[in-house]
N, CA, C and O atoms as a MOPAC input file, in Angstrom:
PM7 MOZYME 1SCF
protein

 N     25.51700 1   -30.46000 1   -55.22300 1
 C     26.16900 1   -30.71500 1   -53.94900 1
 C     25.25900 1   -30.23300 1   -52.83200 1
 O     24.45900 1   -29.32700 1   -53.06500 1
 N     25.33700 1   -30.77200 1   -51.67600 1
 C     23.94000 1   -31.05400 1   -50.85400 1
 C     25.37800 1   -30.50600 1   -49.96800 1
 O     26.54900 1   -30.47100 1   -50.34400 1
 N     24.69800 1   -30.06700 1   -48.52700 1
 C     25.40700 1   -29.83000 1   -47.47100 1
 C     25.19800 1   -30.85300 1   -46.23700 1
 O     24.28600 1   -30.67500 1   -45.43000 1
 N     26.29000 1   -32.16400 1   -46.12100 1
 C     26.07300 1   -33.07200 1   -45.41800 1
 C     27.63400 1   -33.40800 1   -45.58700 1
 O     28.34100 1   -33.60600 1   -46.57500 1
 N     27.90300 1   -33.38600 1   -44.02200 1
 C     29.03200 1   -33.62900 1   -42.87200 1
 C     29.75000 1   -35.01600 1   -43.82200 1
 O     30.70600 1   -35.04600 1   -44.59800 1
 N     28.94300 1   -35.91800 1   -43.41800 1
 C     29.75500 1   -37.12500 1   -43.95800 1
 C     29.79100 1   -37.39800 1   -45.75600 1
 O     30.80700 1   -37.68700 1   -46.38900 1
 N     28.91300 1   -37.28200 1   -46.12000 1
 C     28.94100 1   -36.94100 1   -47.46400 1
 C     30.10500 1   -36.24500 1   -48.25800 1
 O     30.46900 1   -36.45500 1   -49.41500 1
 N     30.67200 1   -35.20700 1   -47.16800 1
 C     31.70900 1   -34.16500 1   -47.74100 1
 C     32.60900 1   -34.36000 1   -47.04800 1
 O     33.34000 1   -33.38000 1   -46.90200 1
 N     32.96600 1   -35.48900 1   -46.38900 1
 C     33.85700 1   -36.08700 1   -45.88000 1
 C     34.43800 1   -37.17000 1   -46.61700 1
 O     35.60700 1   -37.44600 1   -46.34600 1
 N     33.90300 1   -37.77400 1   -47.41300 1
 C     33.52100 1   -38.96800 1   -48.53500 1
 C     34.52800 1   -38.49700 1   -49.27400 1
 O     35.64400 1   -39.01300 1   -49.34200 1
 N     34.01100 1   -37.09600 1   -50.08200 1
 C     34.37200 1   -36.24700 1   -51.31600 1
 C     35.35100 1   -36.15600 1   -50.50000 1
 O     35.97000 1   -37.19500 1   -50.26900 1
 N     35.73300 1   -35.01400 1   -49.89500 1
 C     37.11700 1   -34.37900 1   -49.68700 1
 C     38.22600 1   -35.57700 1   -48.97700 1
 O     39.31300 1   -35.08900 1   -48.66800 1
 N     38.10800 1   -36.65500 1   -48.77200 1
 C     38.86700 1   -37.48400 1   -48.51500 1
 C     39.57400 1   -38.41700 1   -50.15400 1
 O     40.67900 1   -38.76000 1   -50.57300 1
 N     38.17900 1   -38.49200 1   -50.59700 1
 C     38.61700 1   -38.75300 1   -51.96000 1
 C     39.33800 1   -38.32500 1   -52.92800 1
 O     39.99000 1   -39.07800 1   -53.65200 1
 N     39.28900 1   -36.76600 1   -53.07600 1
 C     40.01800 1   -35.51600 1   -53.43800 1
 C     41.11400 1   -35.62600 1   -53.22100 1
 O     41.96700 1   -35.51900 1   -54.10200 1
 N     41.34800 1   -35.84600 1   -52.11500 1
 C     43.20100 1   -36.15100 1   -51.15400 1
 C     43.68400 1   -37.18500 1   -51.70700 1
 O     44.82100 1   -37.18100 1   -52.17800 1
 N     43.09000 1   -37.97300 1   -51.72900 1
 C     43.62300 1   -39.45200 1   -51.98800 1
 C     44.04800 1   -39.12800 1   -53.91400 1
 O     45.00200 1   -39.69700 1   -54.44500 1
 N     43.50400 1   -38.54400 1   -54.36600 1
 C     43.92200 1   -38.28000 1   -56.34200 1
 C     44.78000 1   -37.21800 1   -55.60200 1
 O     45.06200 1   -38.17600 1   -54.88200 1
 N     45.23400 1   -36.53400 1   -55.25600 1
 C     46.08200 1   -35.17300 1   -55.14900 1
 C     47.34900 1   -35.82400 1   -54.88400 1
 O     48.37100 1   -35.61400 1   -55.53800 1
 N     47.20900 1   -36.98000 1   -53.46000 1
 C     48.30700 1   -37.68100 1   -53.29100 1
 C     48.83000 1   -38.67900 1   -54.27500 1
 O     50.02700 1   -38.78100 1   -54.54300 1
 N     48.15000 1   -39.20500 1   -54.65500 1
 C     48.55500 1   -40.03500 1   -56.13400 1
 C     48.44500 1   -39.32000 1   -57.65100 1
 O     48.18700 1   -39.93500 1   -58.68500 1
 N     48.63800 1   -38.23700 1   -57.56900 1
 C     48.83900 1   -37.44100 1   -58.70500 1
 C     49.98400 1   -37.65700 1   -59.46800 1
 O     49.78800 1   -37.91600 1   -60.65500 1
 N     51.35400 1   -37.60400 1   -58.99100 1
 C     52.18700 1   -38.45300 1   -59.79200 1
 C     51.72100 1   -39.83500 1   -60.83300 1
 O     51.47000 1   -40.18400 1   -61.98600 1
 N     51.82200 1   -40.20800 1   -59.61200 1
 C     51.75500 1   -42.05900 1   -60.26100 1
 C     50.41900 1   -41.85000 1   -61.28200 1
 O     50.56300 1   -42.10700 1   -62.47700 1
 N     49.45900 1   -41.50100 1   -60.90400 1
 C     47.75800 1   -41.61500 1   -61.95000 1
 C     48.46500 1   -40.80300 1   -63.31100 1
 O     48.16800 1   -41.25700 1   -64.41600 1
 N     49.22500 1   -39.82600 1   -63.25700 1
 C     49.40000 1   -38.70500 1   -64.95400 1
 C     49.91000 1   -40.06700 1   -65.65000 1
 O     49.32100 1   -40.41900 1   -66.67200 1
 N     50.90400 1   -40.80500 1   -65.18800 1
 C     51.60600 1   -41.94100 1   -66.34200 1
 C     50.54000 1   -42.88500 1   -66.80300 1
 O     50.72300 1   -43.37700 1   -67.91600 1
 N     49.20200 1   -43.30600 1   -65.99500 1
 C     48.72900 1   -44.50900 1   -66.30700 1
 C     47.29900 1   -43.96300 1   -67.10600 1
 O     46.87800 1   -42.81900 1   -66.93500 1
 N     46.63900 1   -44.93700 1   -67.98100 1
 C     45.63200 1   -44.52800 1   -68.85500 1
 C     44.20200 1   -44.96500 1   -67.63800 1
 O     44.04100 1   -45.89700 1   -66.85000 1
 N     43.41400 1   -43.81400 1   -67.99600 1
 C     42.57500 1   -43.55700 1   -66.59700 1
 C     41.36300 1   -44.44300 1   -67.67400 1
 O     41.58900 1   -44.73700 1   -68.84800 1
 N     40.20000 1   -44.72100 1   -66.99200 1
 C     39.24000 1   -45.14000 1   -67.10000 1
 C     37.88300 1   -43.87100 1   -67.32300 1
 O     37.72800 1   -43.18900 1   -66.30900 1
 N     37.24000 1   -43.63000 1   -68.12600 1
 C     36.37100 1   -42.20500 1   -68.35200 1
 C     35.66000 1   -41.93600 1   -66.54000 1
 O     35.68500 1   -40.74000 1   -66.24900 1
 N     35.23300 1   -42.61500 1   -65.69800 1
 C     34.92000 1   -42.19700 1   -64.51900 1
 C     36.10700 1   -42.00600 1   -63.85400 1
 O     35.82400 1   -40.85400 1   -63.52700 1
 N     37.09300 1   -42.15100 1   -63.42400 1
 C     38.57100 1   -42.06000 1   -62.79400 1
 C     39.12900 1   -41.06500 1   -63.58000 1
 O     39.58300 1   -40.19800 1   -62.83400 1
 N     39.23200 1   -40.90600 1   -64.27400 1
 C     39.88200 1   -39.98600 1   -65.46600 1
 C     38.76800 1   -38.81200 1   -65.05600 1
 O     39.53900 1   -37.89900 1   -64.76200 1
 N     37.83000 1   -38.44000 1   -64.91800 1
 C     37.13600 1   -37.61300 1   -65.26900 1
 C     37.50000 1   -37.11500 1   -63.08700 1
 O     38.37000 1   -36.33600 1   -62.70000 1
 N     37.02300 1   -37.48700 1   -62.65100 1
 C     37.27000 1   -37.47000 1   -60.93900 1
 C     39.00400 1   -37.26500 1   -60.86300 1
 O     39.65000 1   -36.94500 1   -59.86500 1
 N     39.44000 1   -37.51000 1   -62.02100 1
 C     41.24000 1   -36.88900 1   -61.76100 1
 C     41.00100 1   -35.62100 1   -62.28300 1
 O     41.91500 1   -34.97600 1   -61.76900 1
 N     40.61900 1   -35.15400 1   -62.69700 1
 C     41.12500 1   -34.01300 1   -63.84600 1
 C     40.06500 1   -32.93300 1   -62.85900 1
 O     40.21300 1   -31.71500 1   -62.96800 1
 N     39.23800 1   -33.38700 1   -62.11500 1
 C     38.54600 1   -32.04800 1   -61.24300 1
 C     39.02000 1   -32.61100 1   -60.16000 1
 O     38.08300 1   -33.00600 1   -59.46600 1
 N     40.16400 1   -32.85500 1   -59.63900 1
 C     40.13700 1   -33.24500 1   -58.48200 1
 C     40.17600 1   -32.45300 1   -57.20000 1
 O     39.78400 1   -32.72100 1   -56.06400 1
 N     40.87700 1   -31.19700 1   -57.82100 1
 C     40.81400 1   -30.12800 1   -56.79800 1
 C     39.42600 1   -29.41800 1   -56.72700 1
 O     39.17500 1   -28.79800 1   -55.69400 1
 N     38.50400 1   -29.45000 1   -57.72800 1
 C     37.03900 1   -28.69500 1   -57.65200 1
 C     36.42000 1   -30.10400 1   -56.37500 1
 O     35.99000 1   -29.78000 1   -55.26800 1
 N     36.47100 1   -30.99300 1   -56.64800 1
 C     36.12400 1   -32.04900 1   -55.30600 1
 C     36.83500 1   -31.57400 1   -54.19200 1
 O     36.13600 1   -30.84900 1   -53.48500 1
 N     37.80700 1   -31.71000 1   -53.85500 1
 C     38.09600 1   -31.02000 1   -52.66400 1
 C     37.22000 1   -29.63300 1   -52.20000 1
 O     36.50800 1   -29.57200 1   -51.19700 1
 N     37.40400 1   -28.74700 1   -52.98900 1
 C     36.55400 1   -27.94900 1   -53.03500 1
 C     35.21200 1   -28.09800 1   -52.34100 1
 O     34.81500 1   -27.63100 1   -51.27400 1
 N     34.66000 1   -28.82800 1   -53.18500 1
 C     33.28300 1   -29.35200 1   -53.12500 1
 C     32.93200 1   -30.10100 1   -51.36100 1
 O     32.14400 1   -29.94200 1   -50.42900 1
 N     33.88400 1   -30.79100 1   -51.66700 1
 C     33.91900 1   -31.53400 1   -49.95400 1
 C     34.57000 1   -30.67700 1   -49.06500 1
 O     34.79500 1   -31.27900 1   -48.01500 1
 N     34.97400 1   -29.50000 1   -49.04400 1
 C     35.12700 1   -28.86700 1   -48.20800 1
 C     34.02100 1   -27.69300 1   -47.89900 1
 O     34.09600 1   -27.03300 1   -46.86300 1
 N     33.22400 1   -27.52800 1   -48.65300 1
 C     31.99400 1   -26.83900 1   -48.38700 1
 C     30.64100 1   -27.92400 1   -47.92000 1
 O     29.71300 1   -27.76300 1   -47.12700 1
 N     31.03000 1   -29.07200 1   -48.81500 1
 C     29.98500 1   -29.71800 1   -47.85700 1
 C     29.42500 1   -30.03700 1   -46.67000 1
 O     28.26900 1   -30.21600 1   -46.28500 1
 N     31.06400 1   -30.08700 1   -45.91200 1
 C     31.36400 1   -30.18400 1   -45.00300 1
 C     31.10000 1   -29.07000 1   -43.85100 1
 O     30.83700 1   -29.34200 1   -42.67900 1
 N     31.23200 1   -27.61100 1   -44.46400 1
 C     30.98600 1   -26.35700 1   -43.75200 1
 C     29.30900 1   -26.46300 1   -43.89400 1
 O     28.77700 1   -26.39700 1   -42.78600 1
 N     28.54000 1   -26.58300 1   -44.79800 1
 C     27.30600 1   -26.82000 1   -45.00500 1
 C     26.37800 1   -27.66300 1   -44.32700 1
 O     25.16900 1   -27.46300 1   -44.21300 1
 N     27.13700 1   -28.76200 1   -43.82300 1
 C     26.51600 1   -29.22700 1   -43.09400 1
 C     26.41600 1   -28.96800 1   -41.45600 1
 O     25.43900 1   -29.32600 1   -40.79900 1
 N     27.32800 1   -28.43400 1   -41.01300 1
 C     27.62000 1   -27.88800 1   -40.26800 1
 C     26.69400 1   -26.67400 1   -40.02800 1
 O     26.22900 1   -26.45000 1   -38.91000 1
 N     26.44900 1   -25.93100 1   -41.05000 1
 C     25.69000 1   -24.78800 1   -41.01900 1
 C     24.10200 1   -25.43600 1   -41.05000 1
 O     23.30400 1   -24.69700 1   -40.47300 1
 N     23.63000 1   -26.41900 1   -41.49800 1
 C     22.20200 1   -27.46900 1   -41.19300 1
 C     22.16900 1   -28.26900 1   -40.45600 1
 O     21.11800 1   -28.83500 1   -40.15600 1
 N     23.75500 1   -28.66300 1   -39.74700 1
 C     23.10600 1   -29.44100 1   -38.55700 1
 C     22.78300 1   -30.80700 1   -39.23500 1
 O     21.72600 1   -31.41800 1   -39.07700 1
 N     23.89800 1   -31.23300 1   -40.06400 1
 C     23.05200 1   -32.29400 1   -41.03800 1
 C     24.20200 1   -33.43900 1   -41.08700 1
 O     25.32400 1   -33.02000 1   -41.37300 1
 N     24.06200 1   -34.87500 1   -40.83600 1
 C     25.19600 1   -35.37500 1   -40.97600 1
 C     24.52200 1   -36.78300 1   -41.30800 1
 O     23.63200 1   -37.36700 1   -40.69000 1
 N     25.19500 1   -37.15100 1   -42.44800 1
 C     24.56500 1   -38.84300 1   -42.78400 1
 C     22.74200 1   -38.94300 1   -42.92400 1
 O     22.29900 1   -40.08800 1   -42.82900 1
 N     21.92200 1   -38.04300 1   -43.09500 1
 C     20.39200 1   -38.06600 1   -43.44900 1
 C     19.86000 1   -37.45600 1   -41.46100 1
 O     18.67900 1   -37.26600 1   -41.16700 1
 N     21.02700 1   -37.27000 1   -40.43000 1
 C     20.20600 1   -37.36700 1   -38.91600 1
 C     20.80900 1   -35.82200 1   -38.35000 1
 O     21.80800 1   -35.21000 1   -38.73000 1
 N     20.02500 1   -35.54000 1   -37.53700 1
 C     20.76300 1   -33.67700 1   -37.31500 1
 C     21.53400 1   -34.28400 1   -36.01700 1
 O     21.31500 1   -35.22600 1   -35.25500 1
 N     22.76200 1   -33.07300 1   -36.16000 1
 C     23.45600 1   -33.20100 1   -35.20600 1
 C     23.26200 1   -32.60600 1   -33.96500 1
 O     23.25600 1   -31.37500 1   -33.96500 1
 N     23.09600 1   -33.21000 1   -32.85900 1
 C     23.28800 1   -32.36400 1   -31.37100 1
 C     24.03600 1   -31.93600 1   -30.63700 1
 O     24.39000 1   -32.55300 1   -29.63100 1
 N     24.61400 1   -30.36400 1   -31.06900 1
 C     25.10200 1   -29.42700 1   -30.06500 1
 C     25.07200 1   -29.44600 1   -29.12100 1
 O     26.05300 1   -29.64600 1   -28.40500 1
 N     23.37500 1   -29.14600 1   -28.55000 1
 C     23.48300 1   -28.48800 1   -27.56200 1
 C     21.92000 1   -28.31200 1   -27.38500 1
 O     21.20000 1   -28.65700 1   -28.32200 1
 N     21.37800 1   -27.81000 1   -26.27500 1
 C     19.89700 1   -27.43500 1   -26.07500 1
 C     19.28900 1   -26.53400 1   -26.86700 1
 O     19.73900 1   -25.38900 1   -26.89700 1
 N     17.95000 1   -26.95600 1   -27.79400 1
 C     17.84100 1   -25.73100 1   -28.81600 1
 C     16.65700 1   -25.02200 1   -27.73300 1
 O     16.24600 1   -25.50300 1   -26.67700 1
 N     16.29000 1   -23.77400 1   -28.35700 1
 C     15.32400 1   -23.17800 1   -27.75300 1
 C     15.35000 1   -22.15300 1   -26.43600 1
 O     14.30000 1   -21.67900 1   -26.00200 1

């Protein structure tokens, strides 16, 4: 896991989206990539929520730095 804004915006949106459909996904037979992204779904959140602080902390968003403010 890399520290990038949108990247961990990706993840932790994705995360939400299995947390909110957590009901309905336990009844149905998952697919080994879906199935596998259900069963850590909260370590993704996780994950996209540090990415997100991480990028933040590099100034890093989508491969371009972000501008605050005047450096120097």
């Amino acid at each position: 896991m890399y520290g990038d804004v949108f990247h961990g915006s990706c993840v932790f949106l994705y995360a939400l989206y299995l947390i909110y459909k957590e009901k309905s996904m336990e009844k149905q037979r998952l697919n080994d990539f879906v199935g596998a992204a259900f069963y850590g779904r909260y370590m993704l959140l996780l994950m996209g929520t540090f990415a997100i602080y991480m990028g933040f902390i590099y100034n890093d968003m989508a491969s371009m730095p972000l501008h605050w403010g005047k450096s120097g």
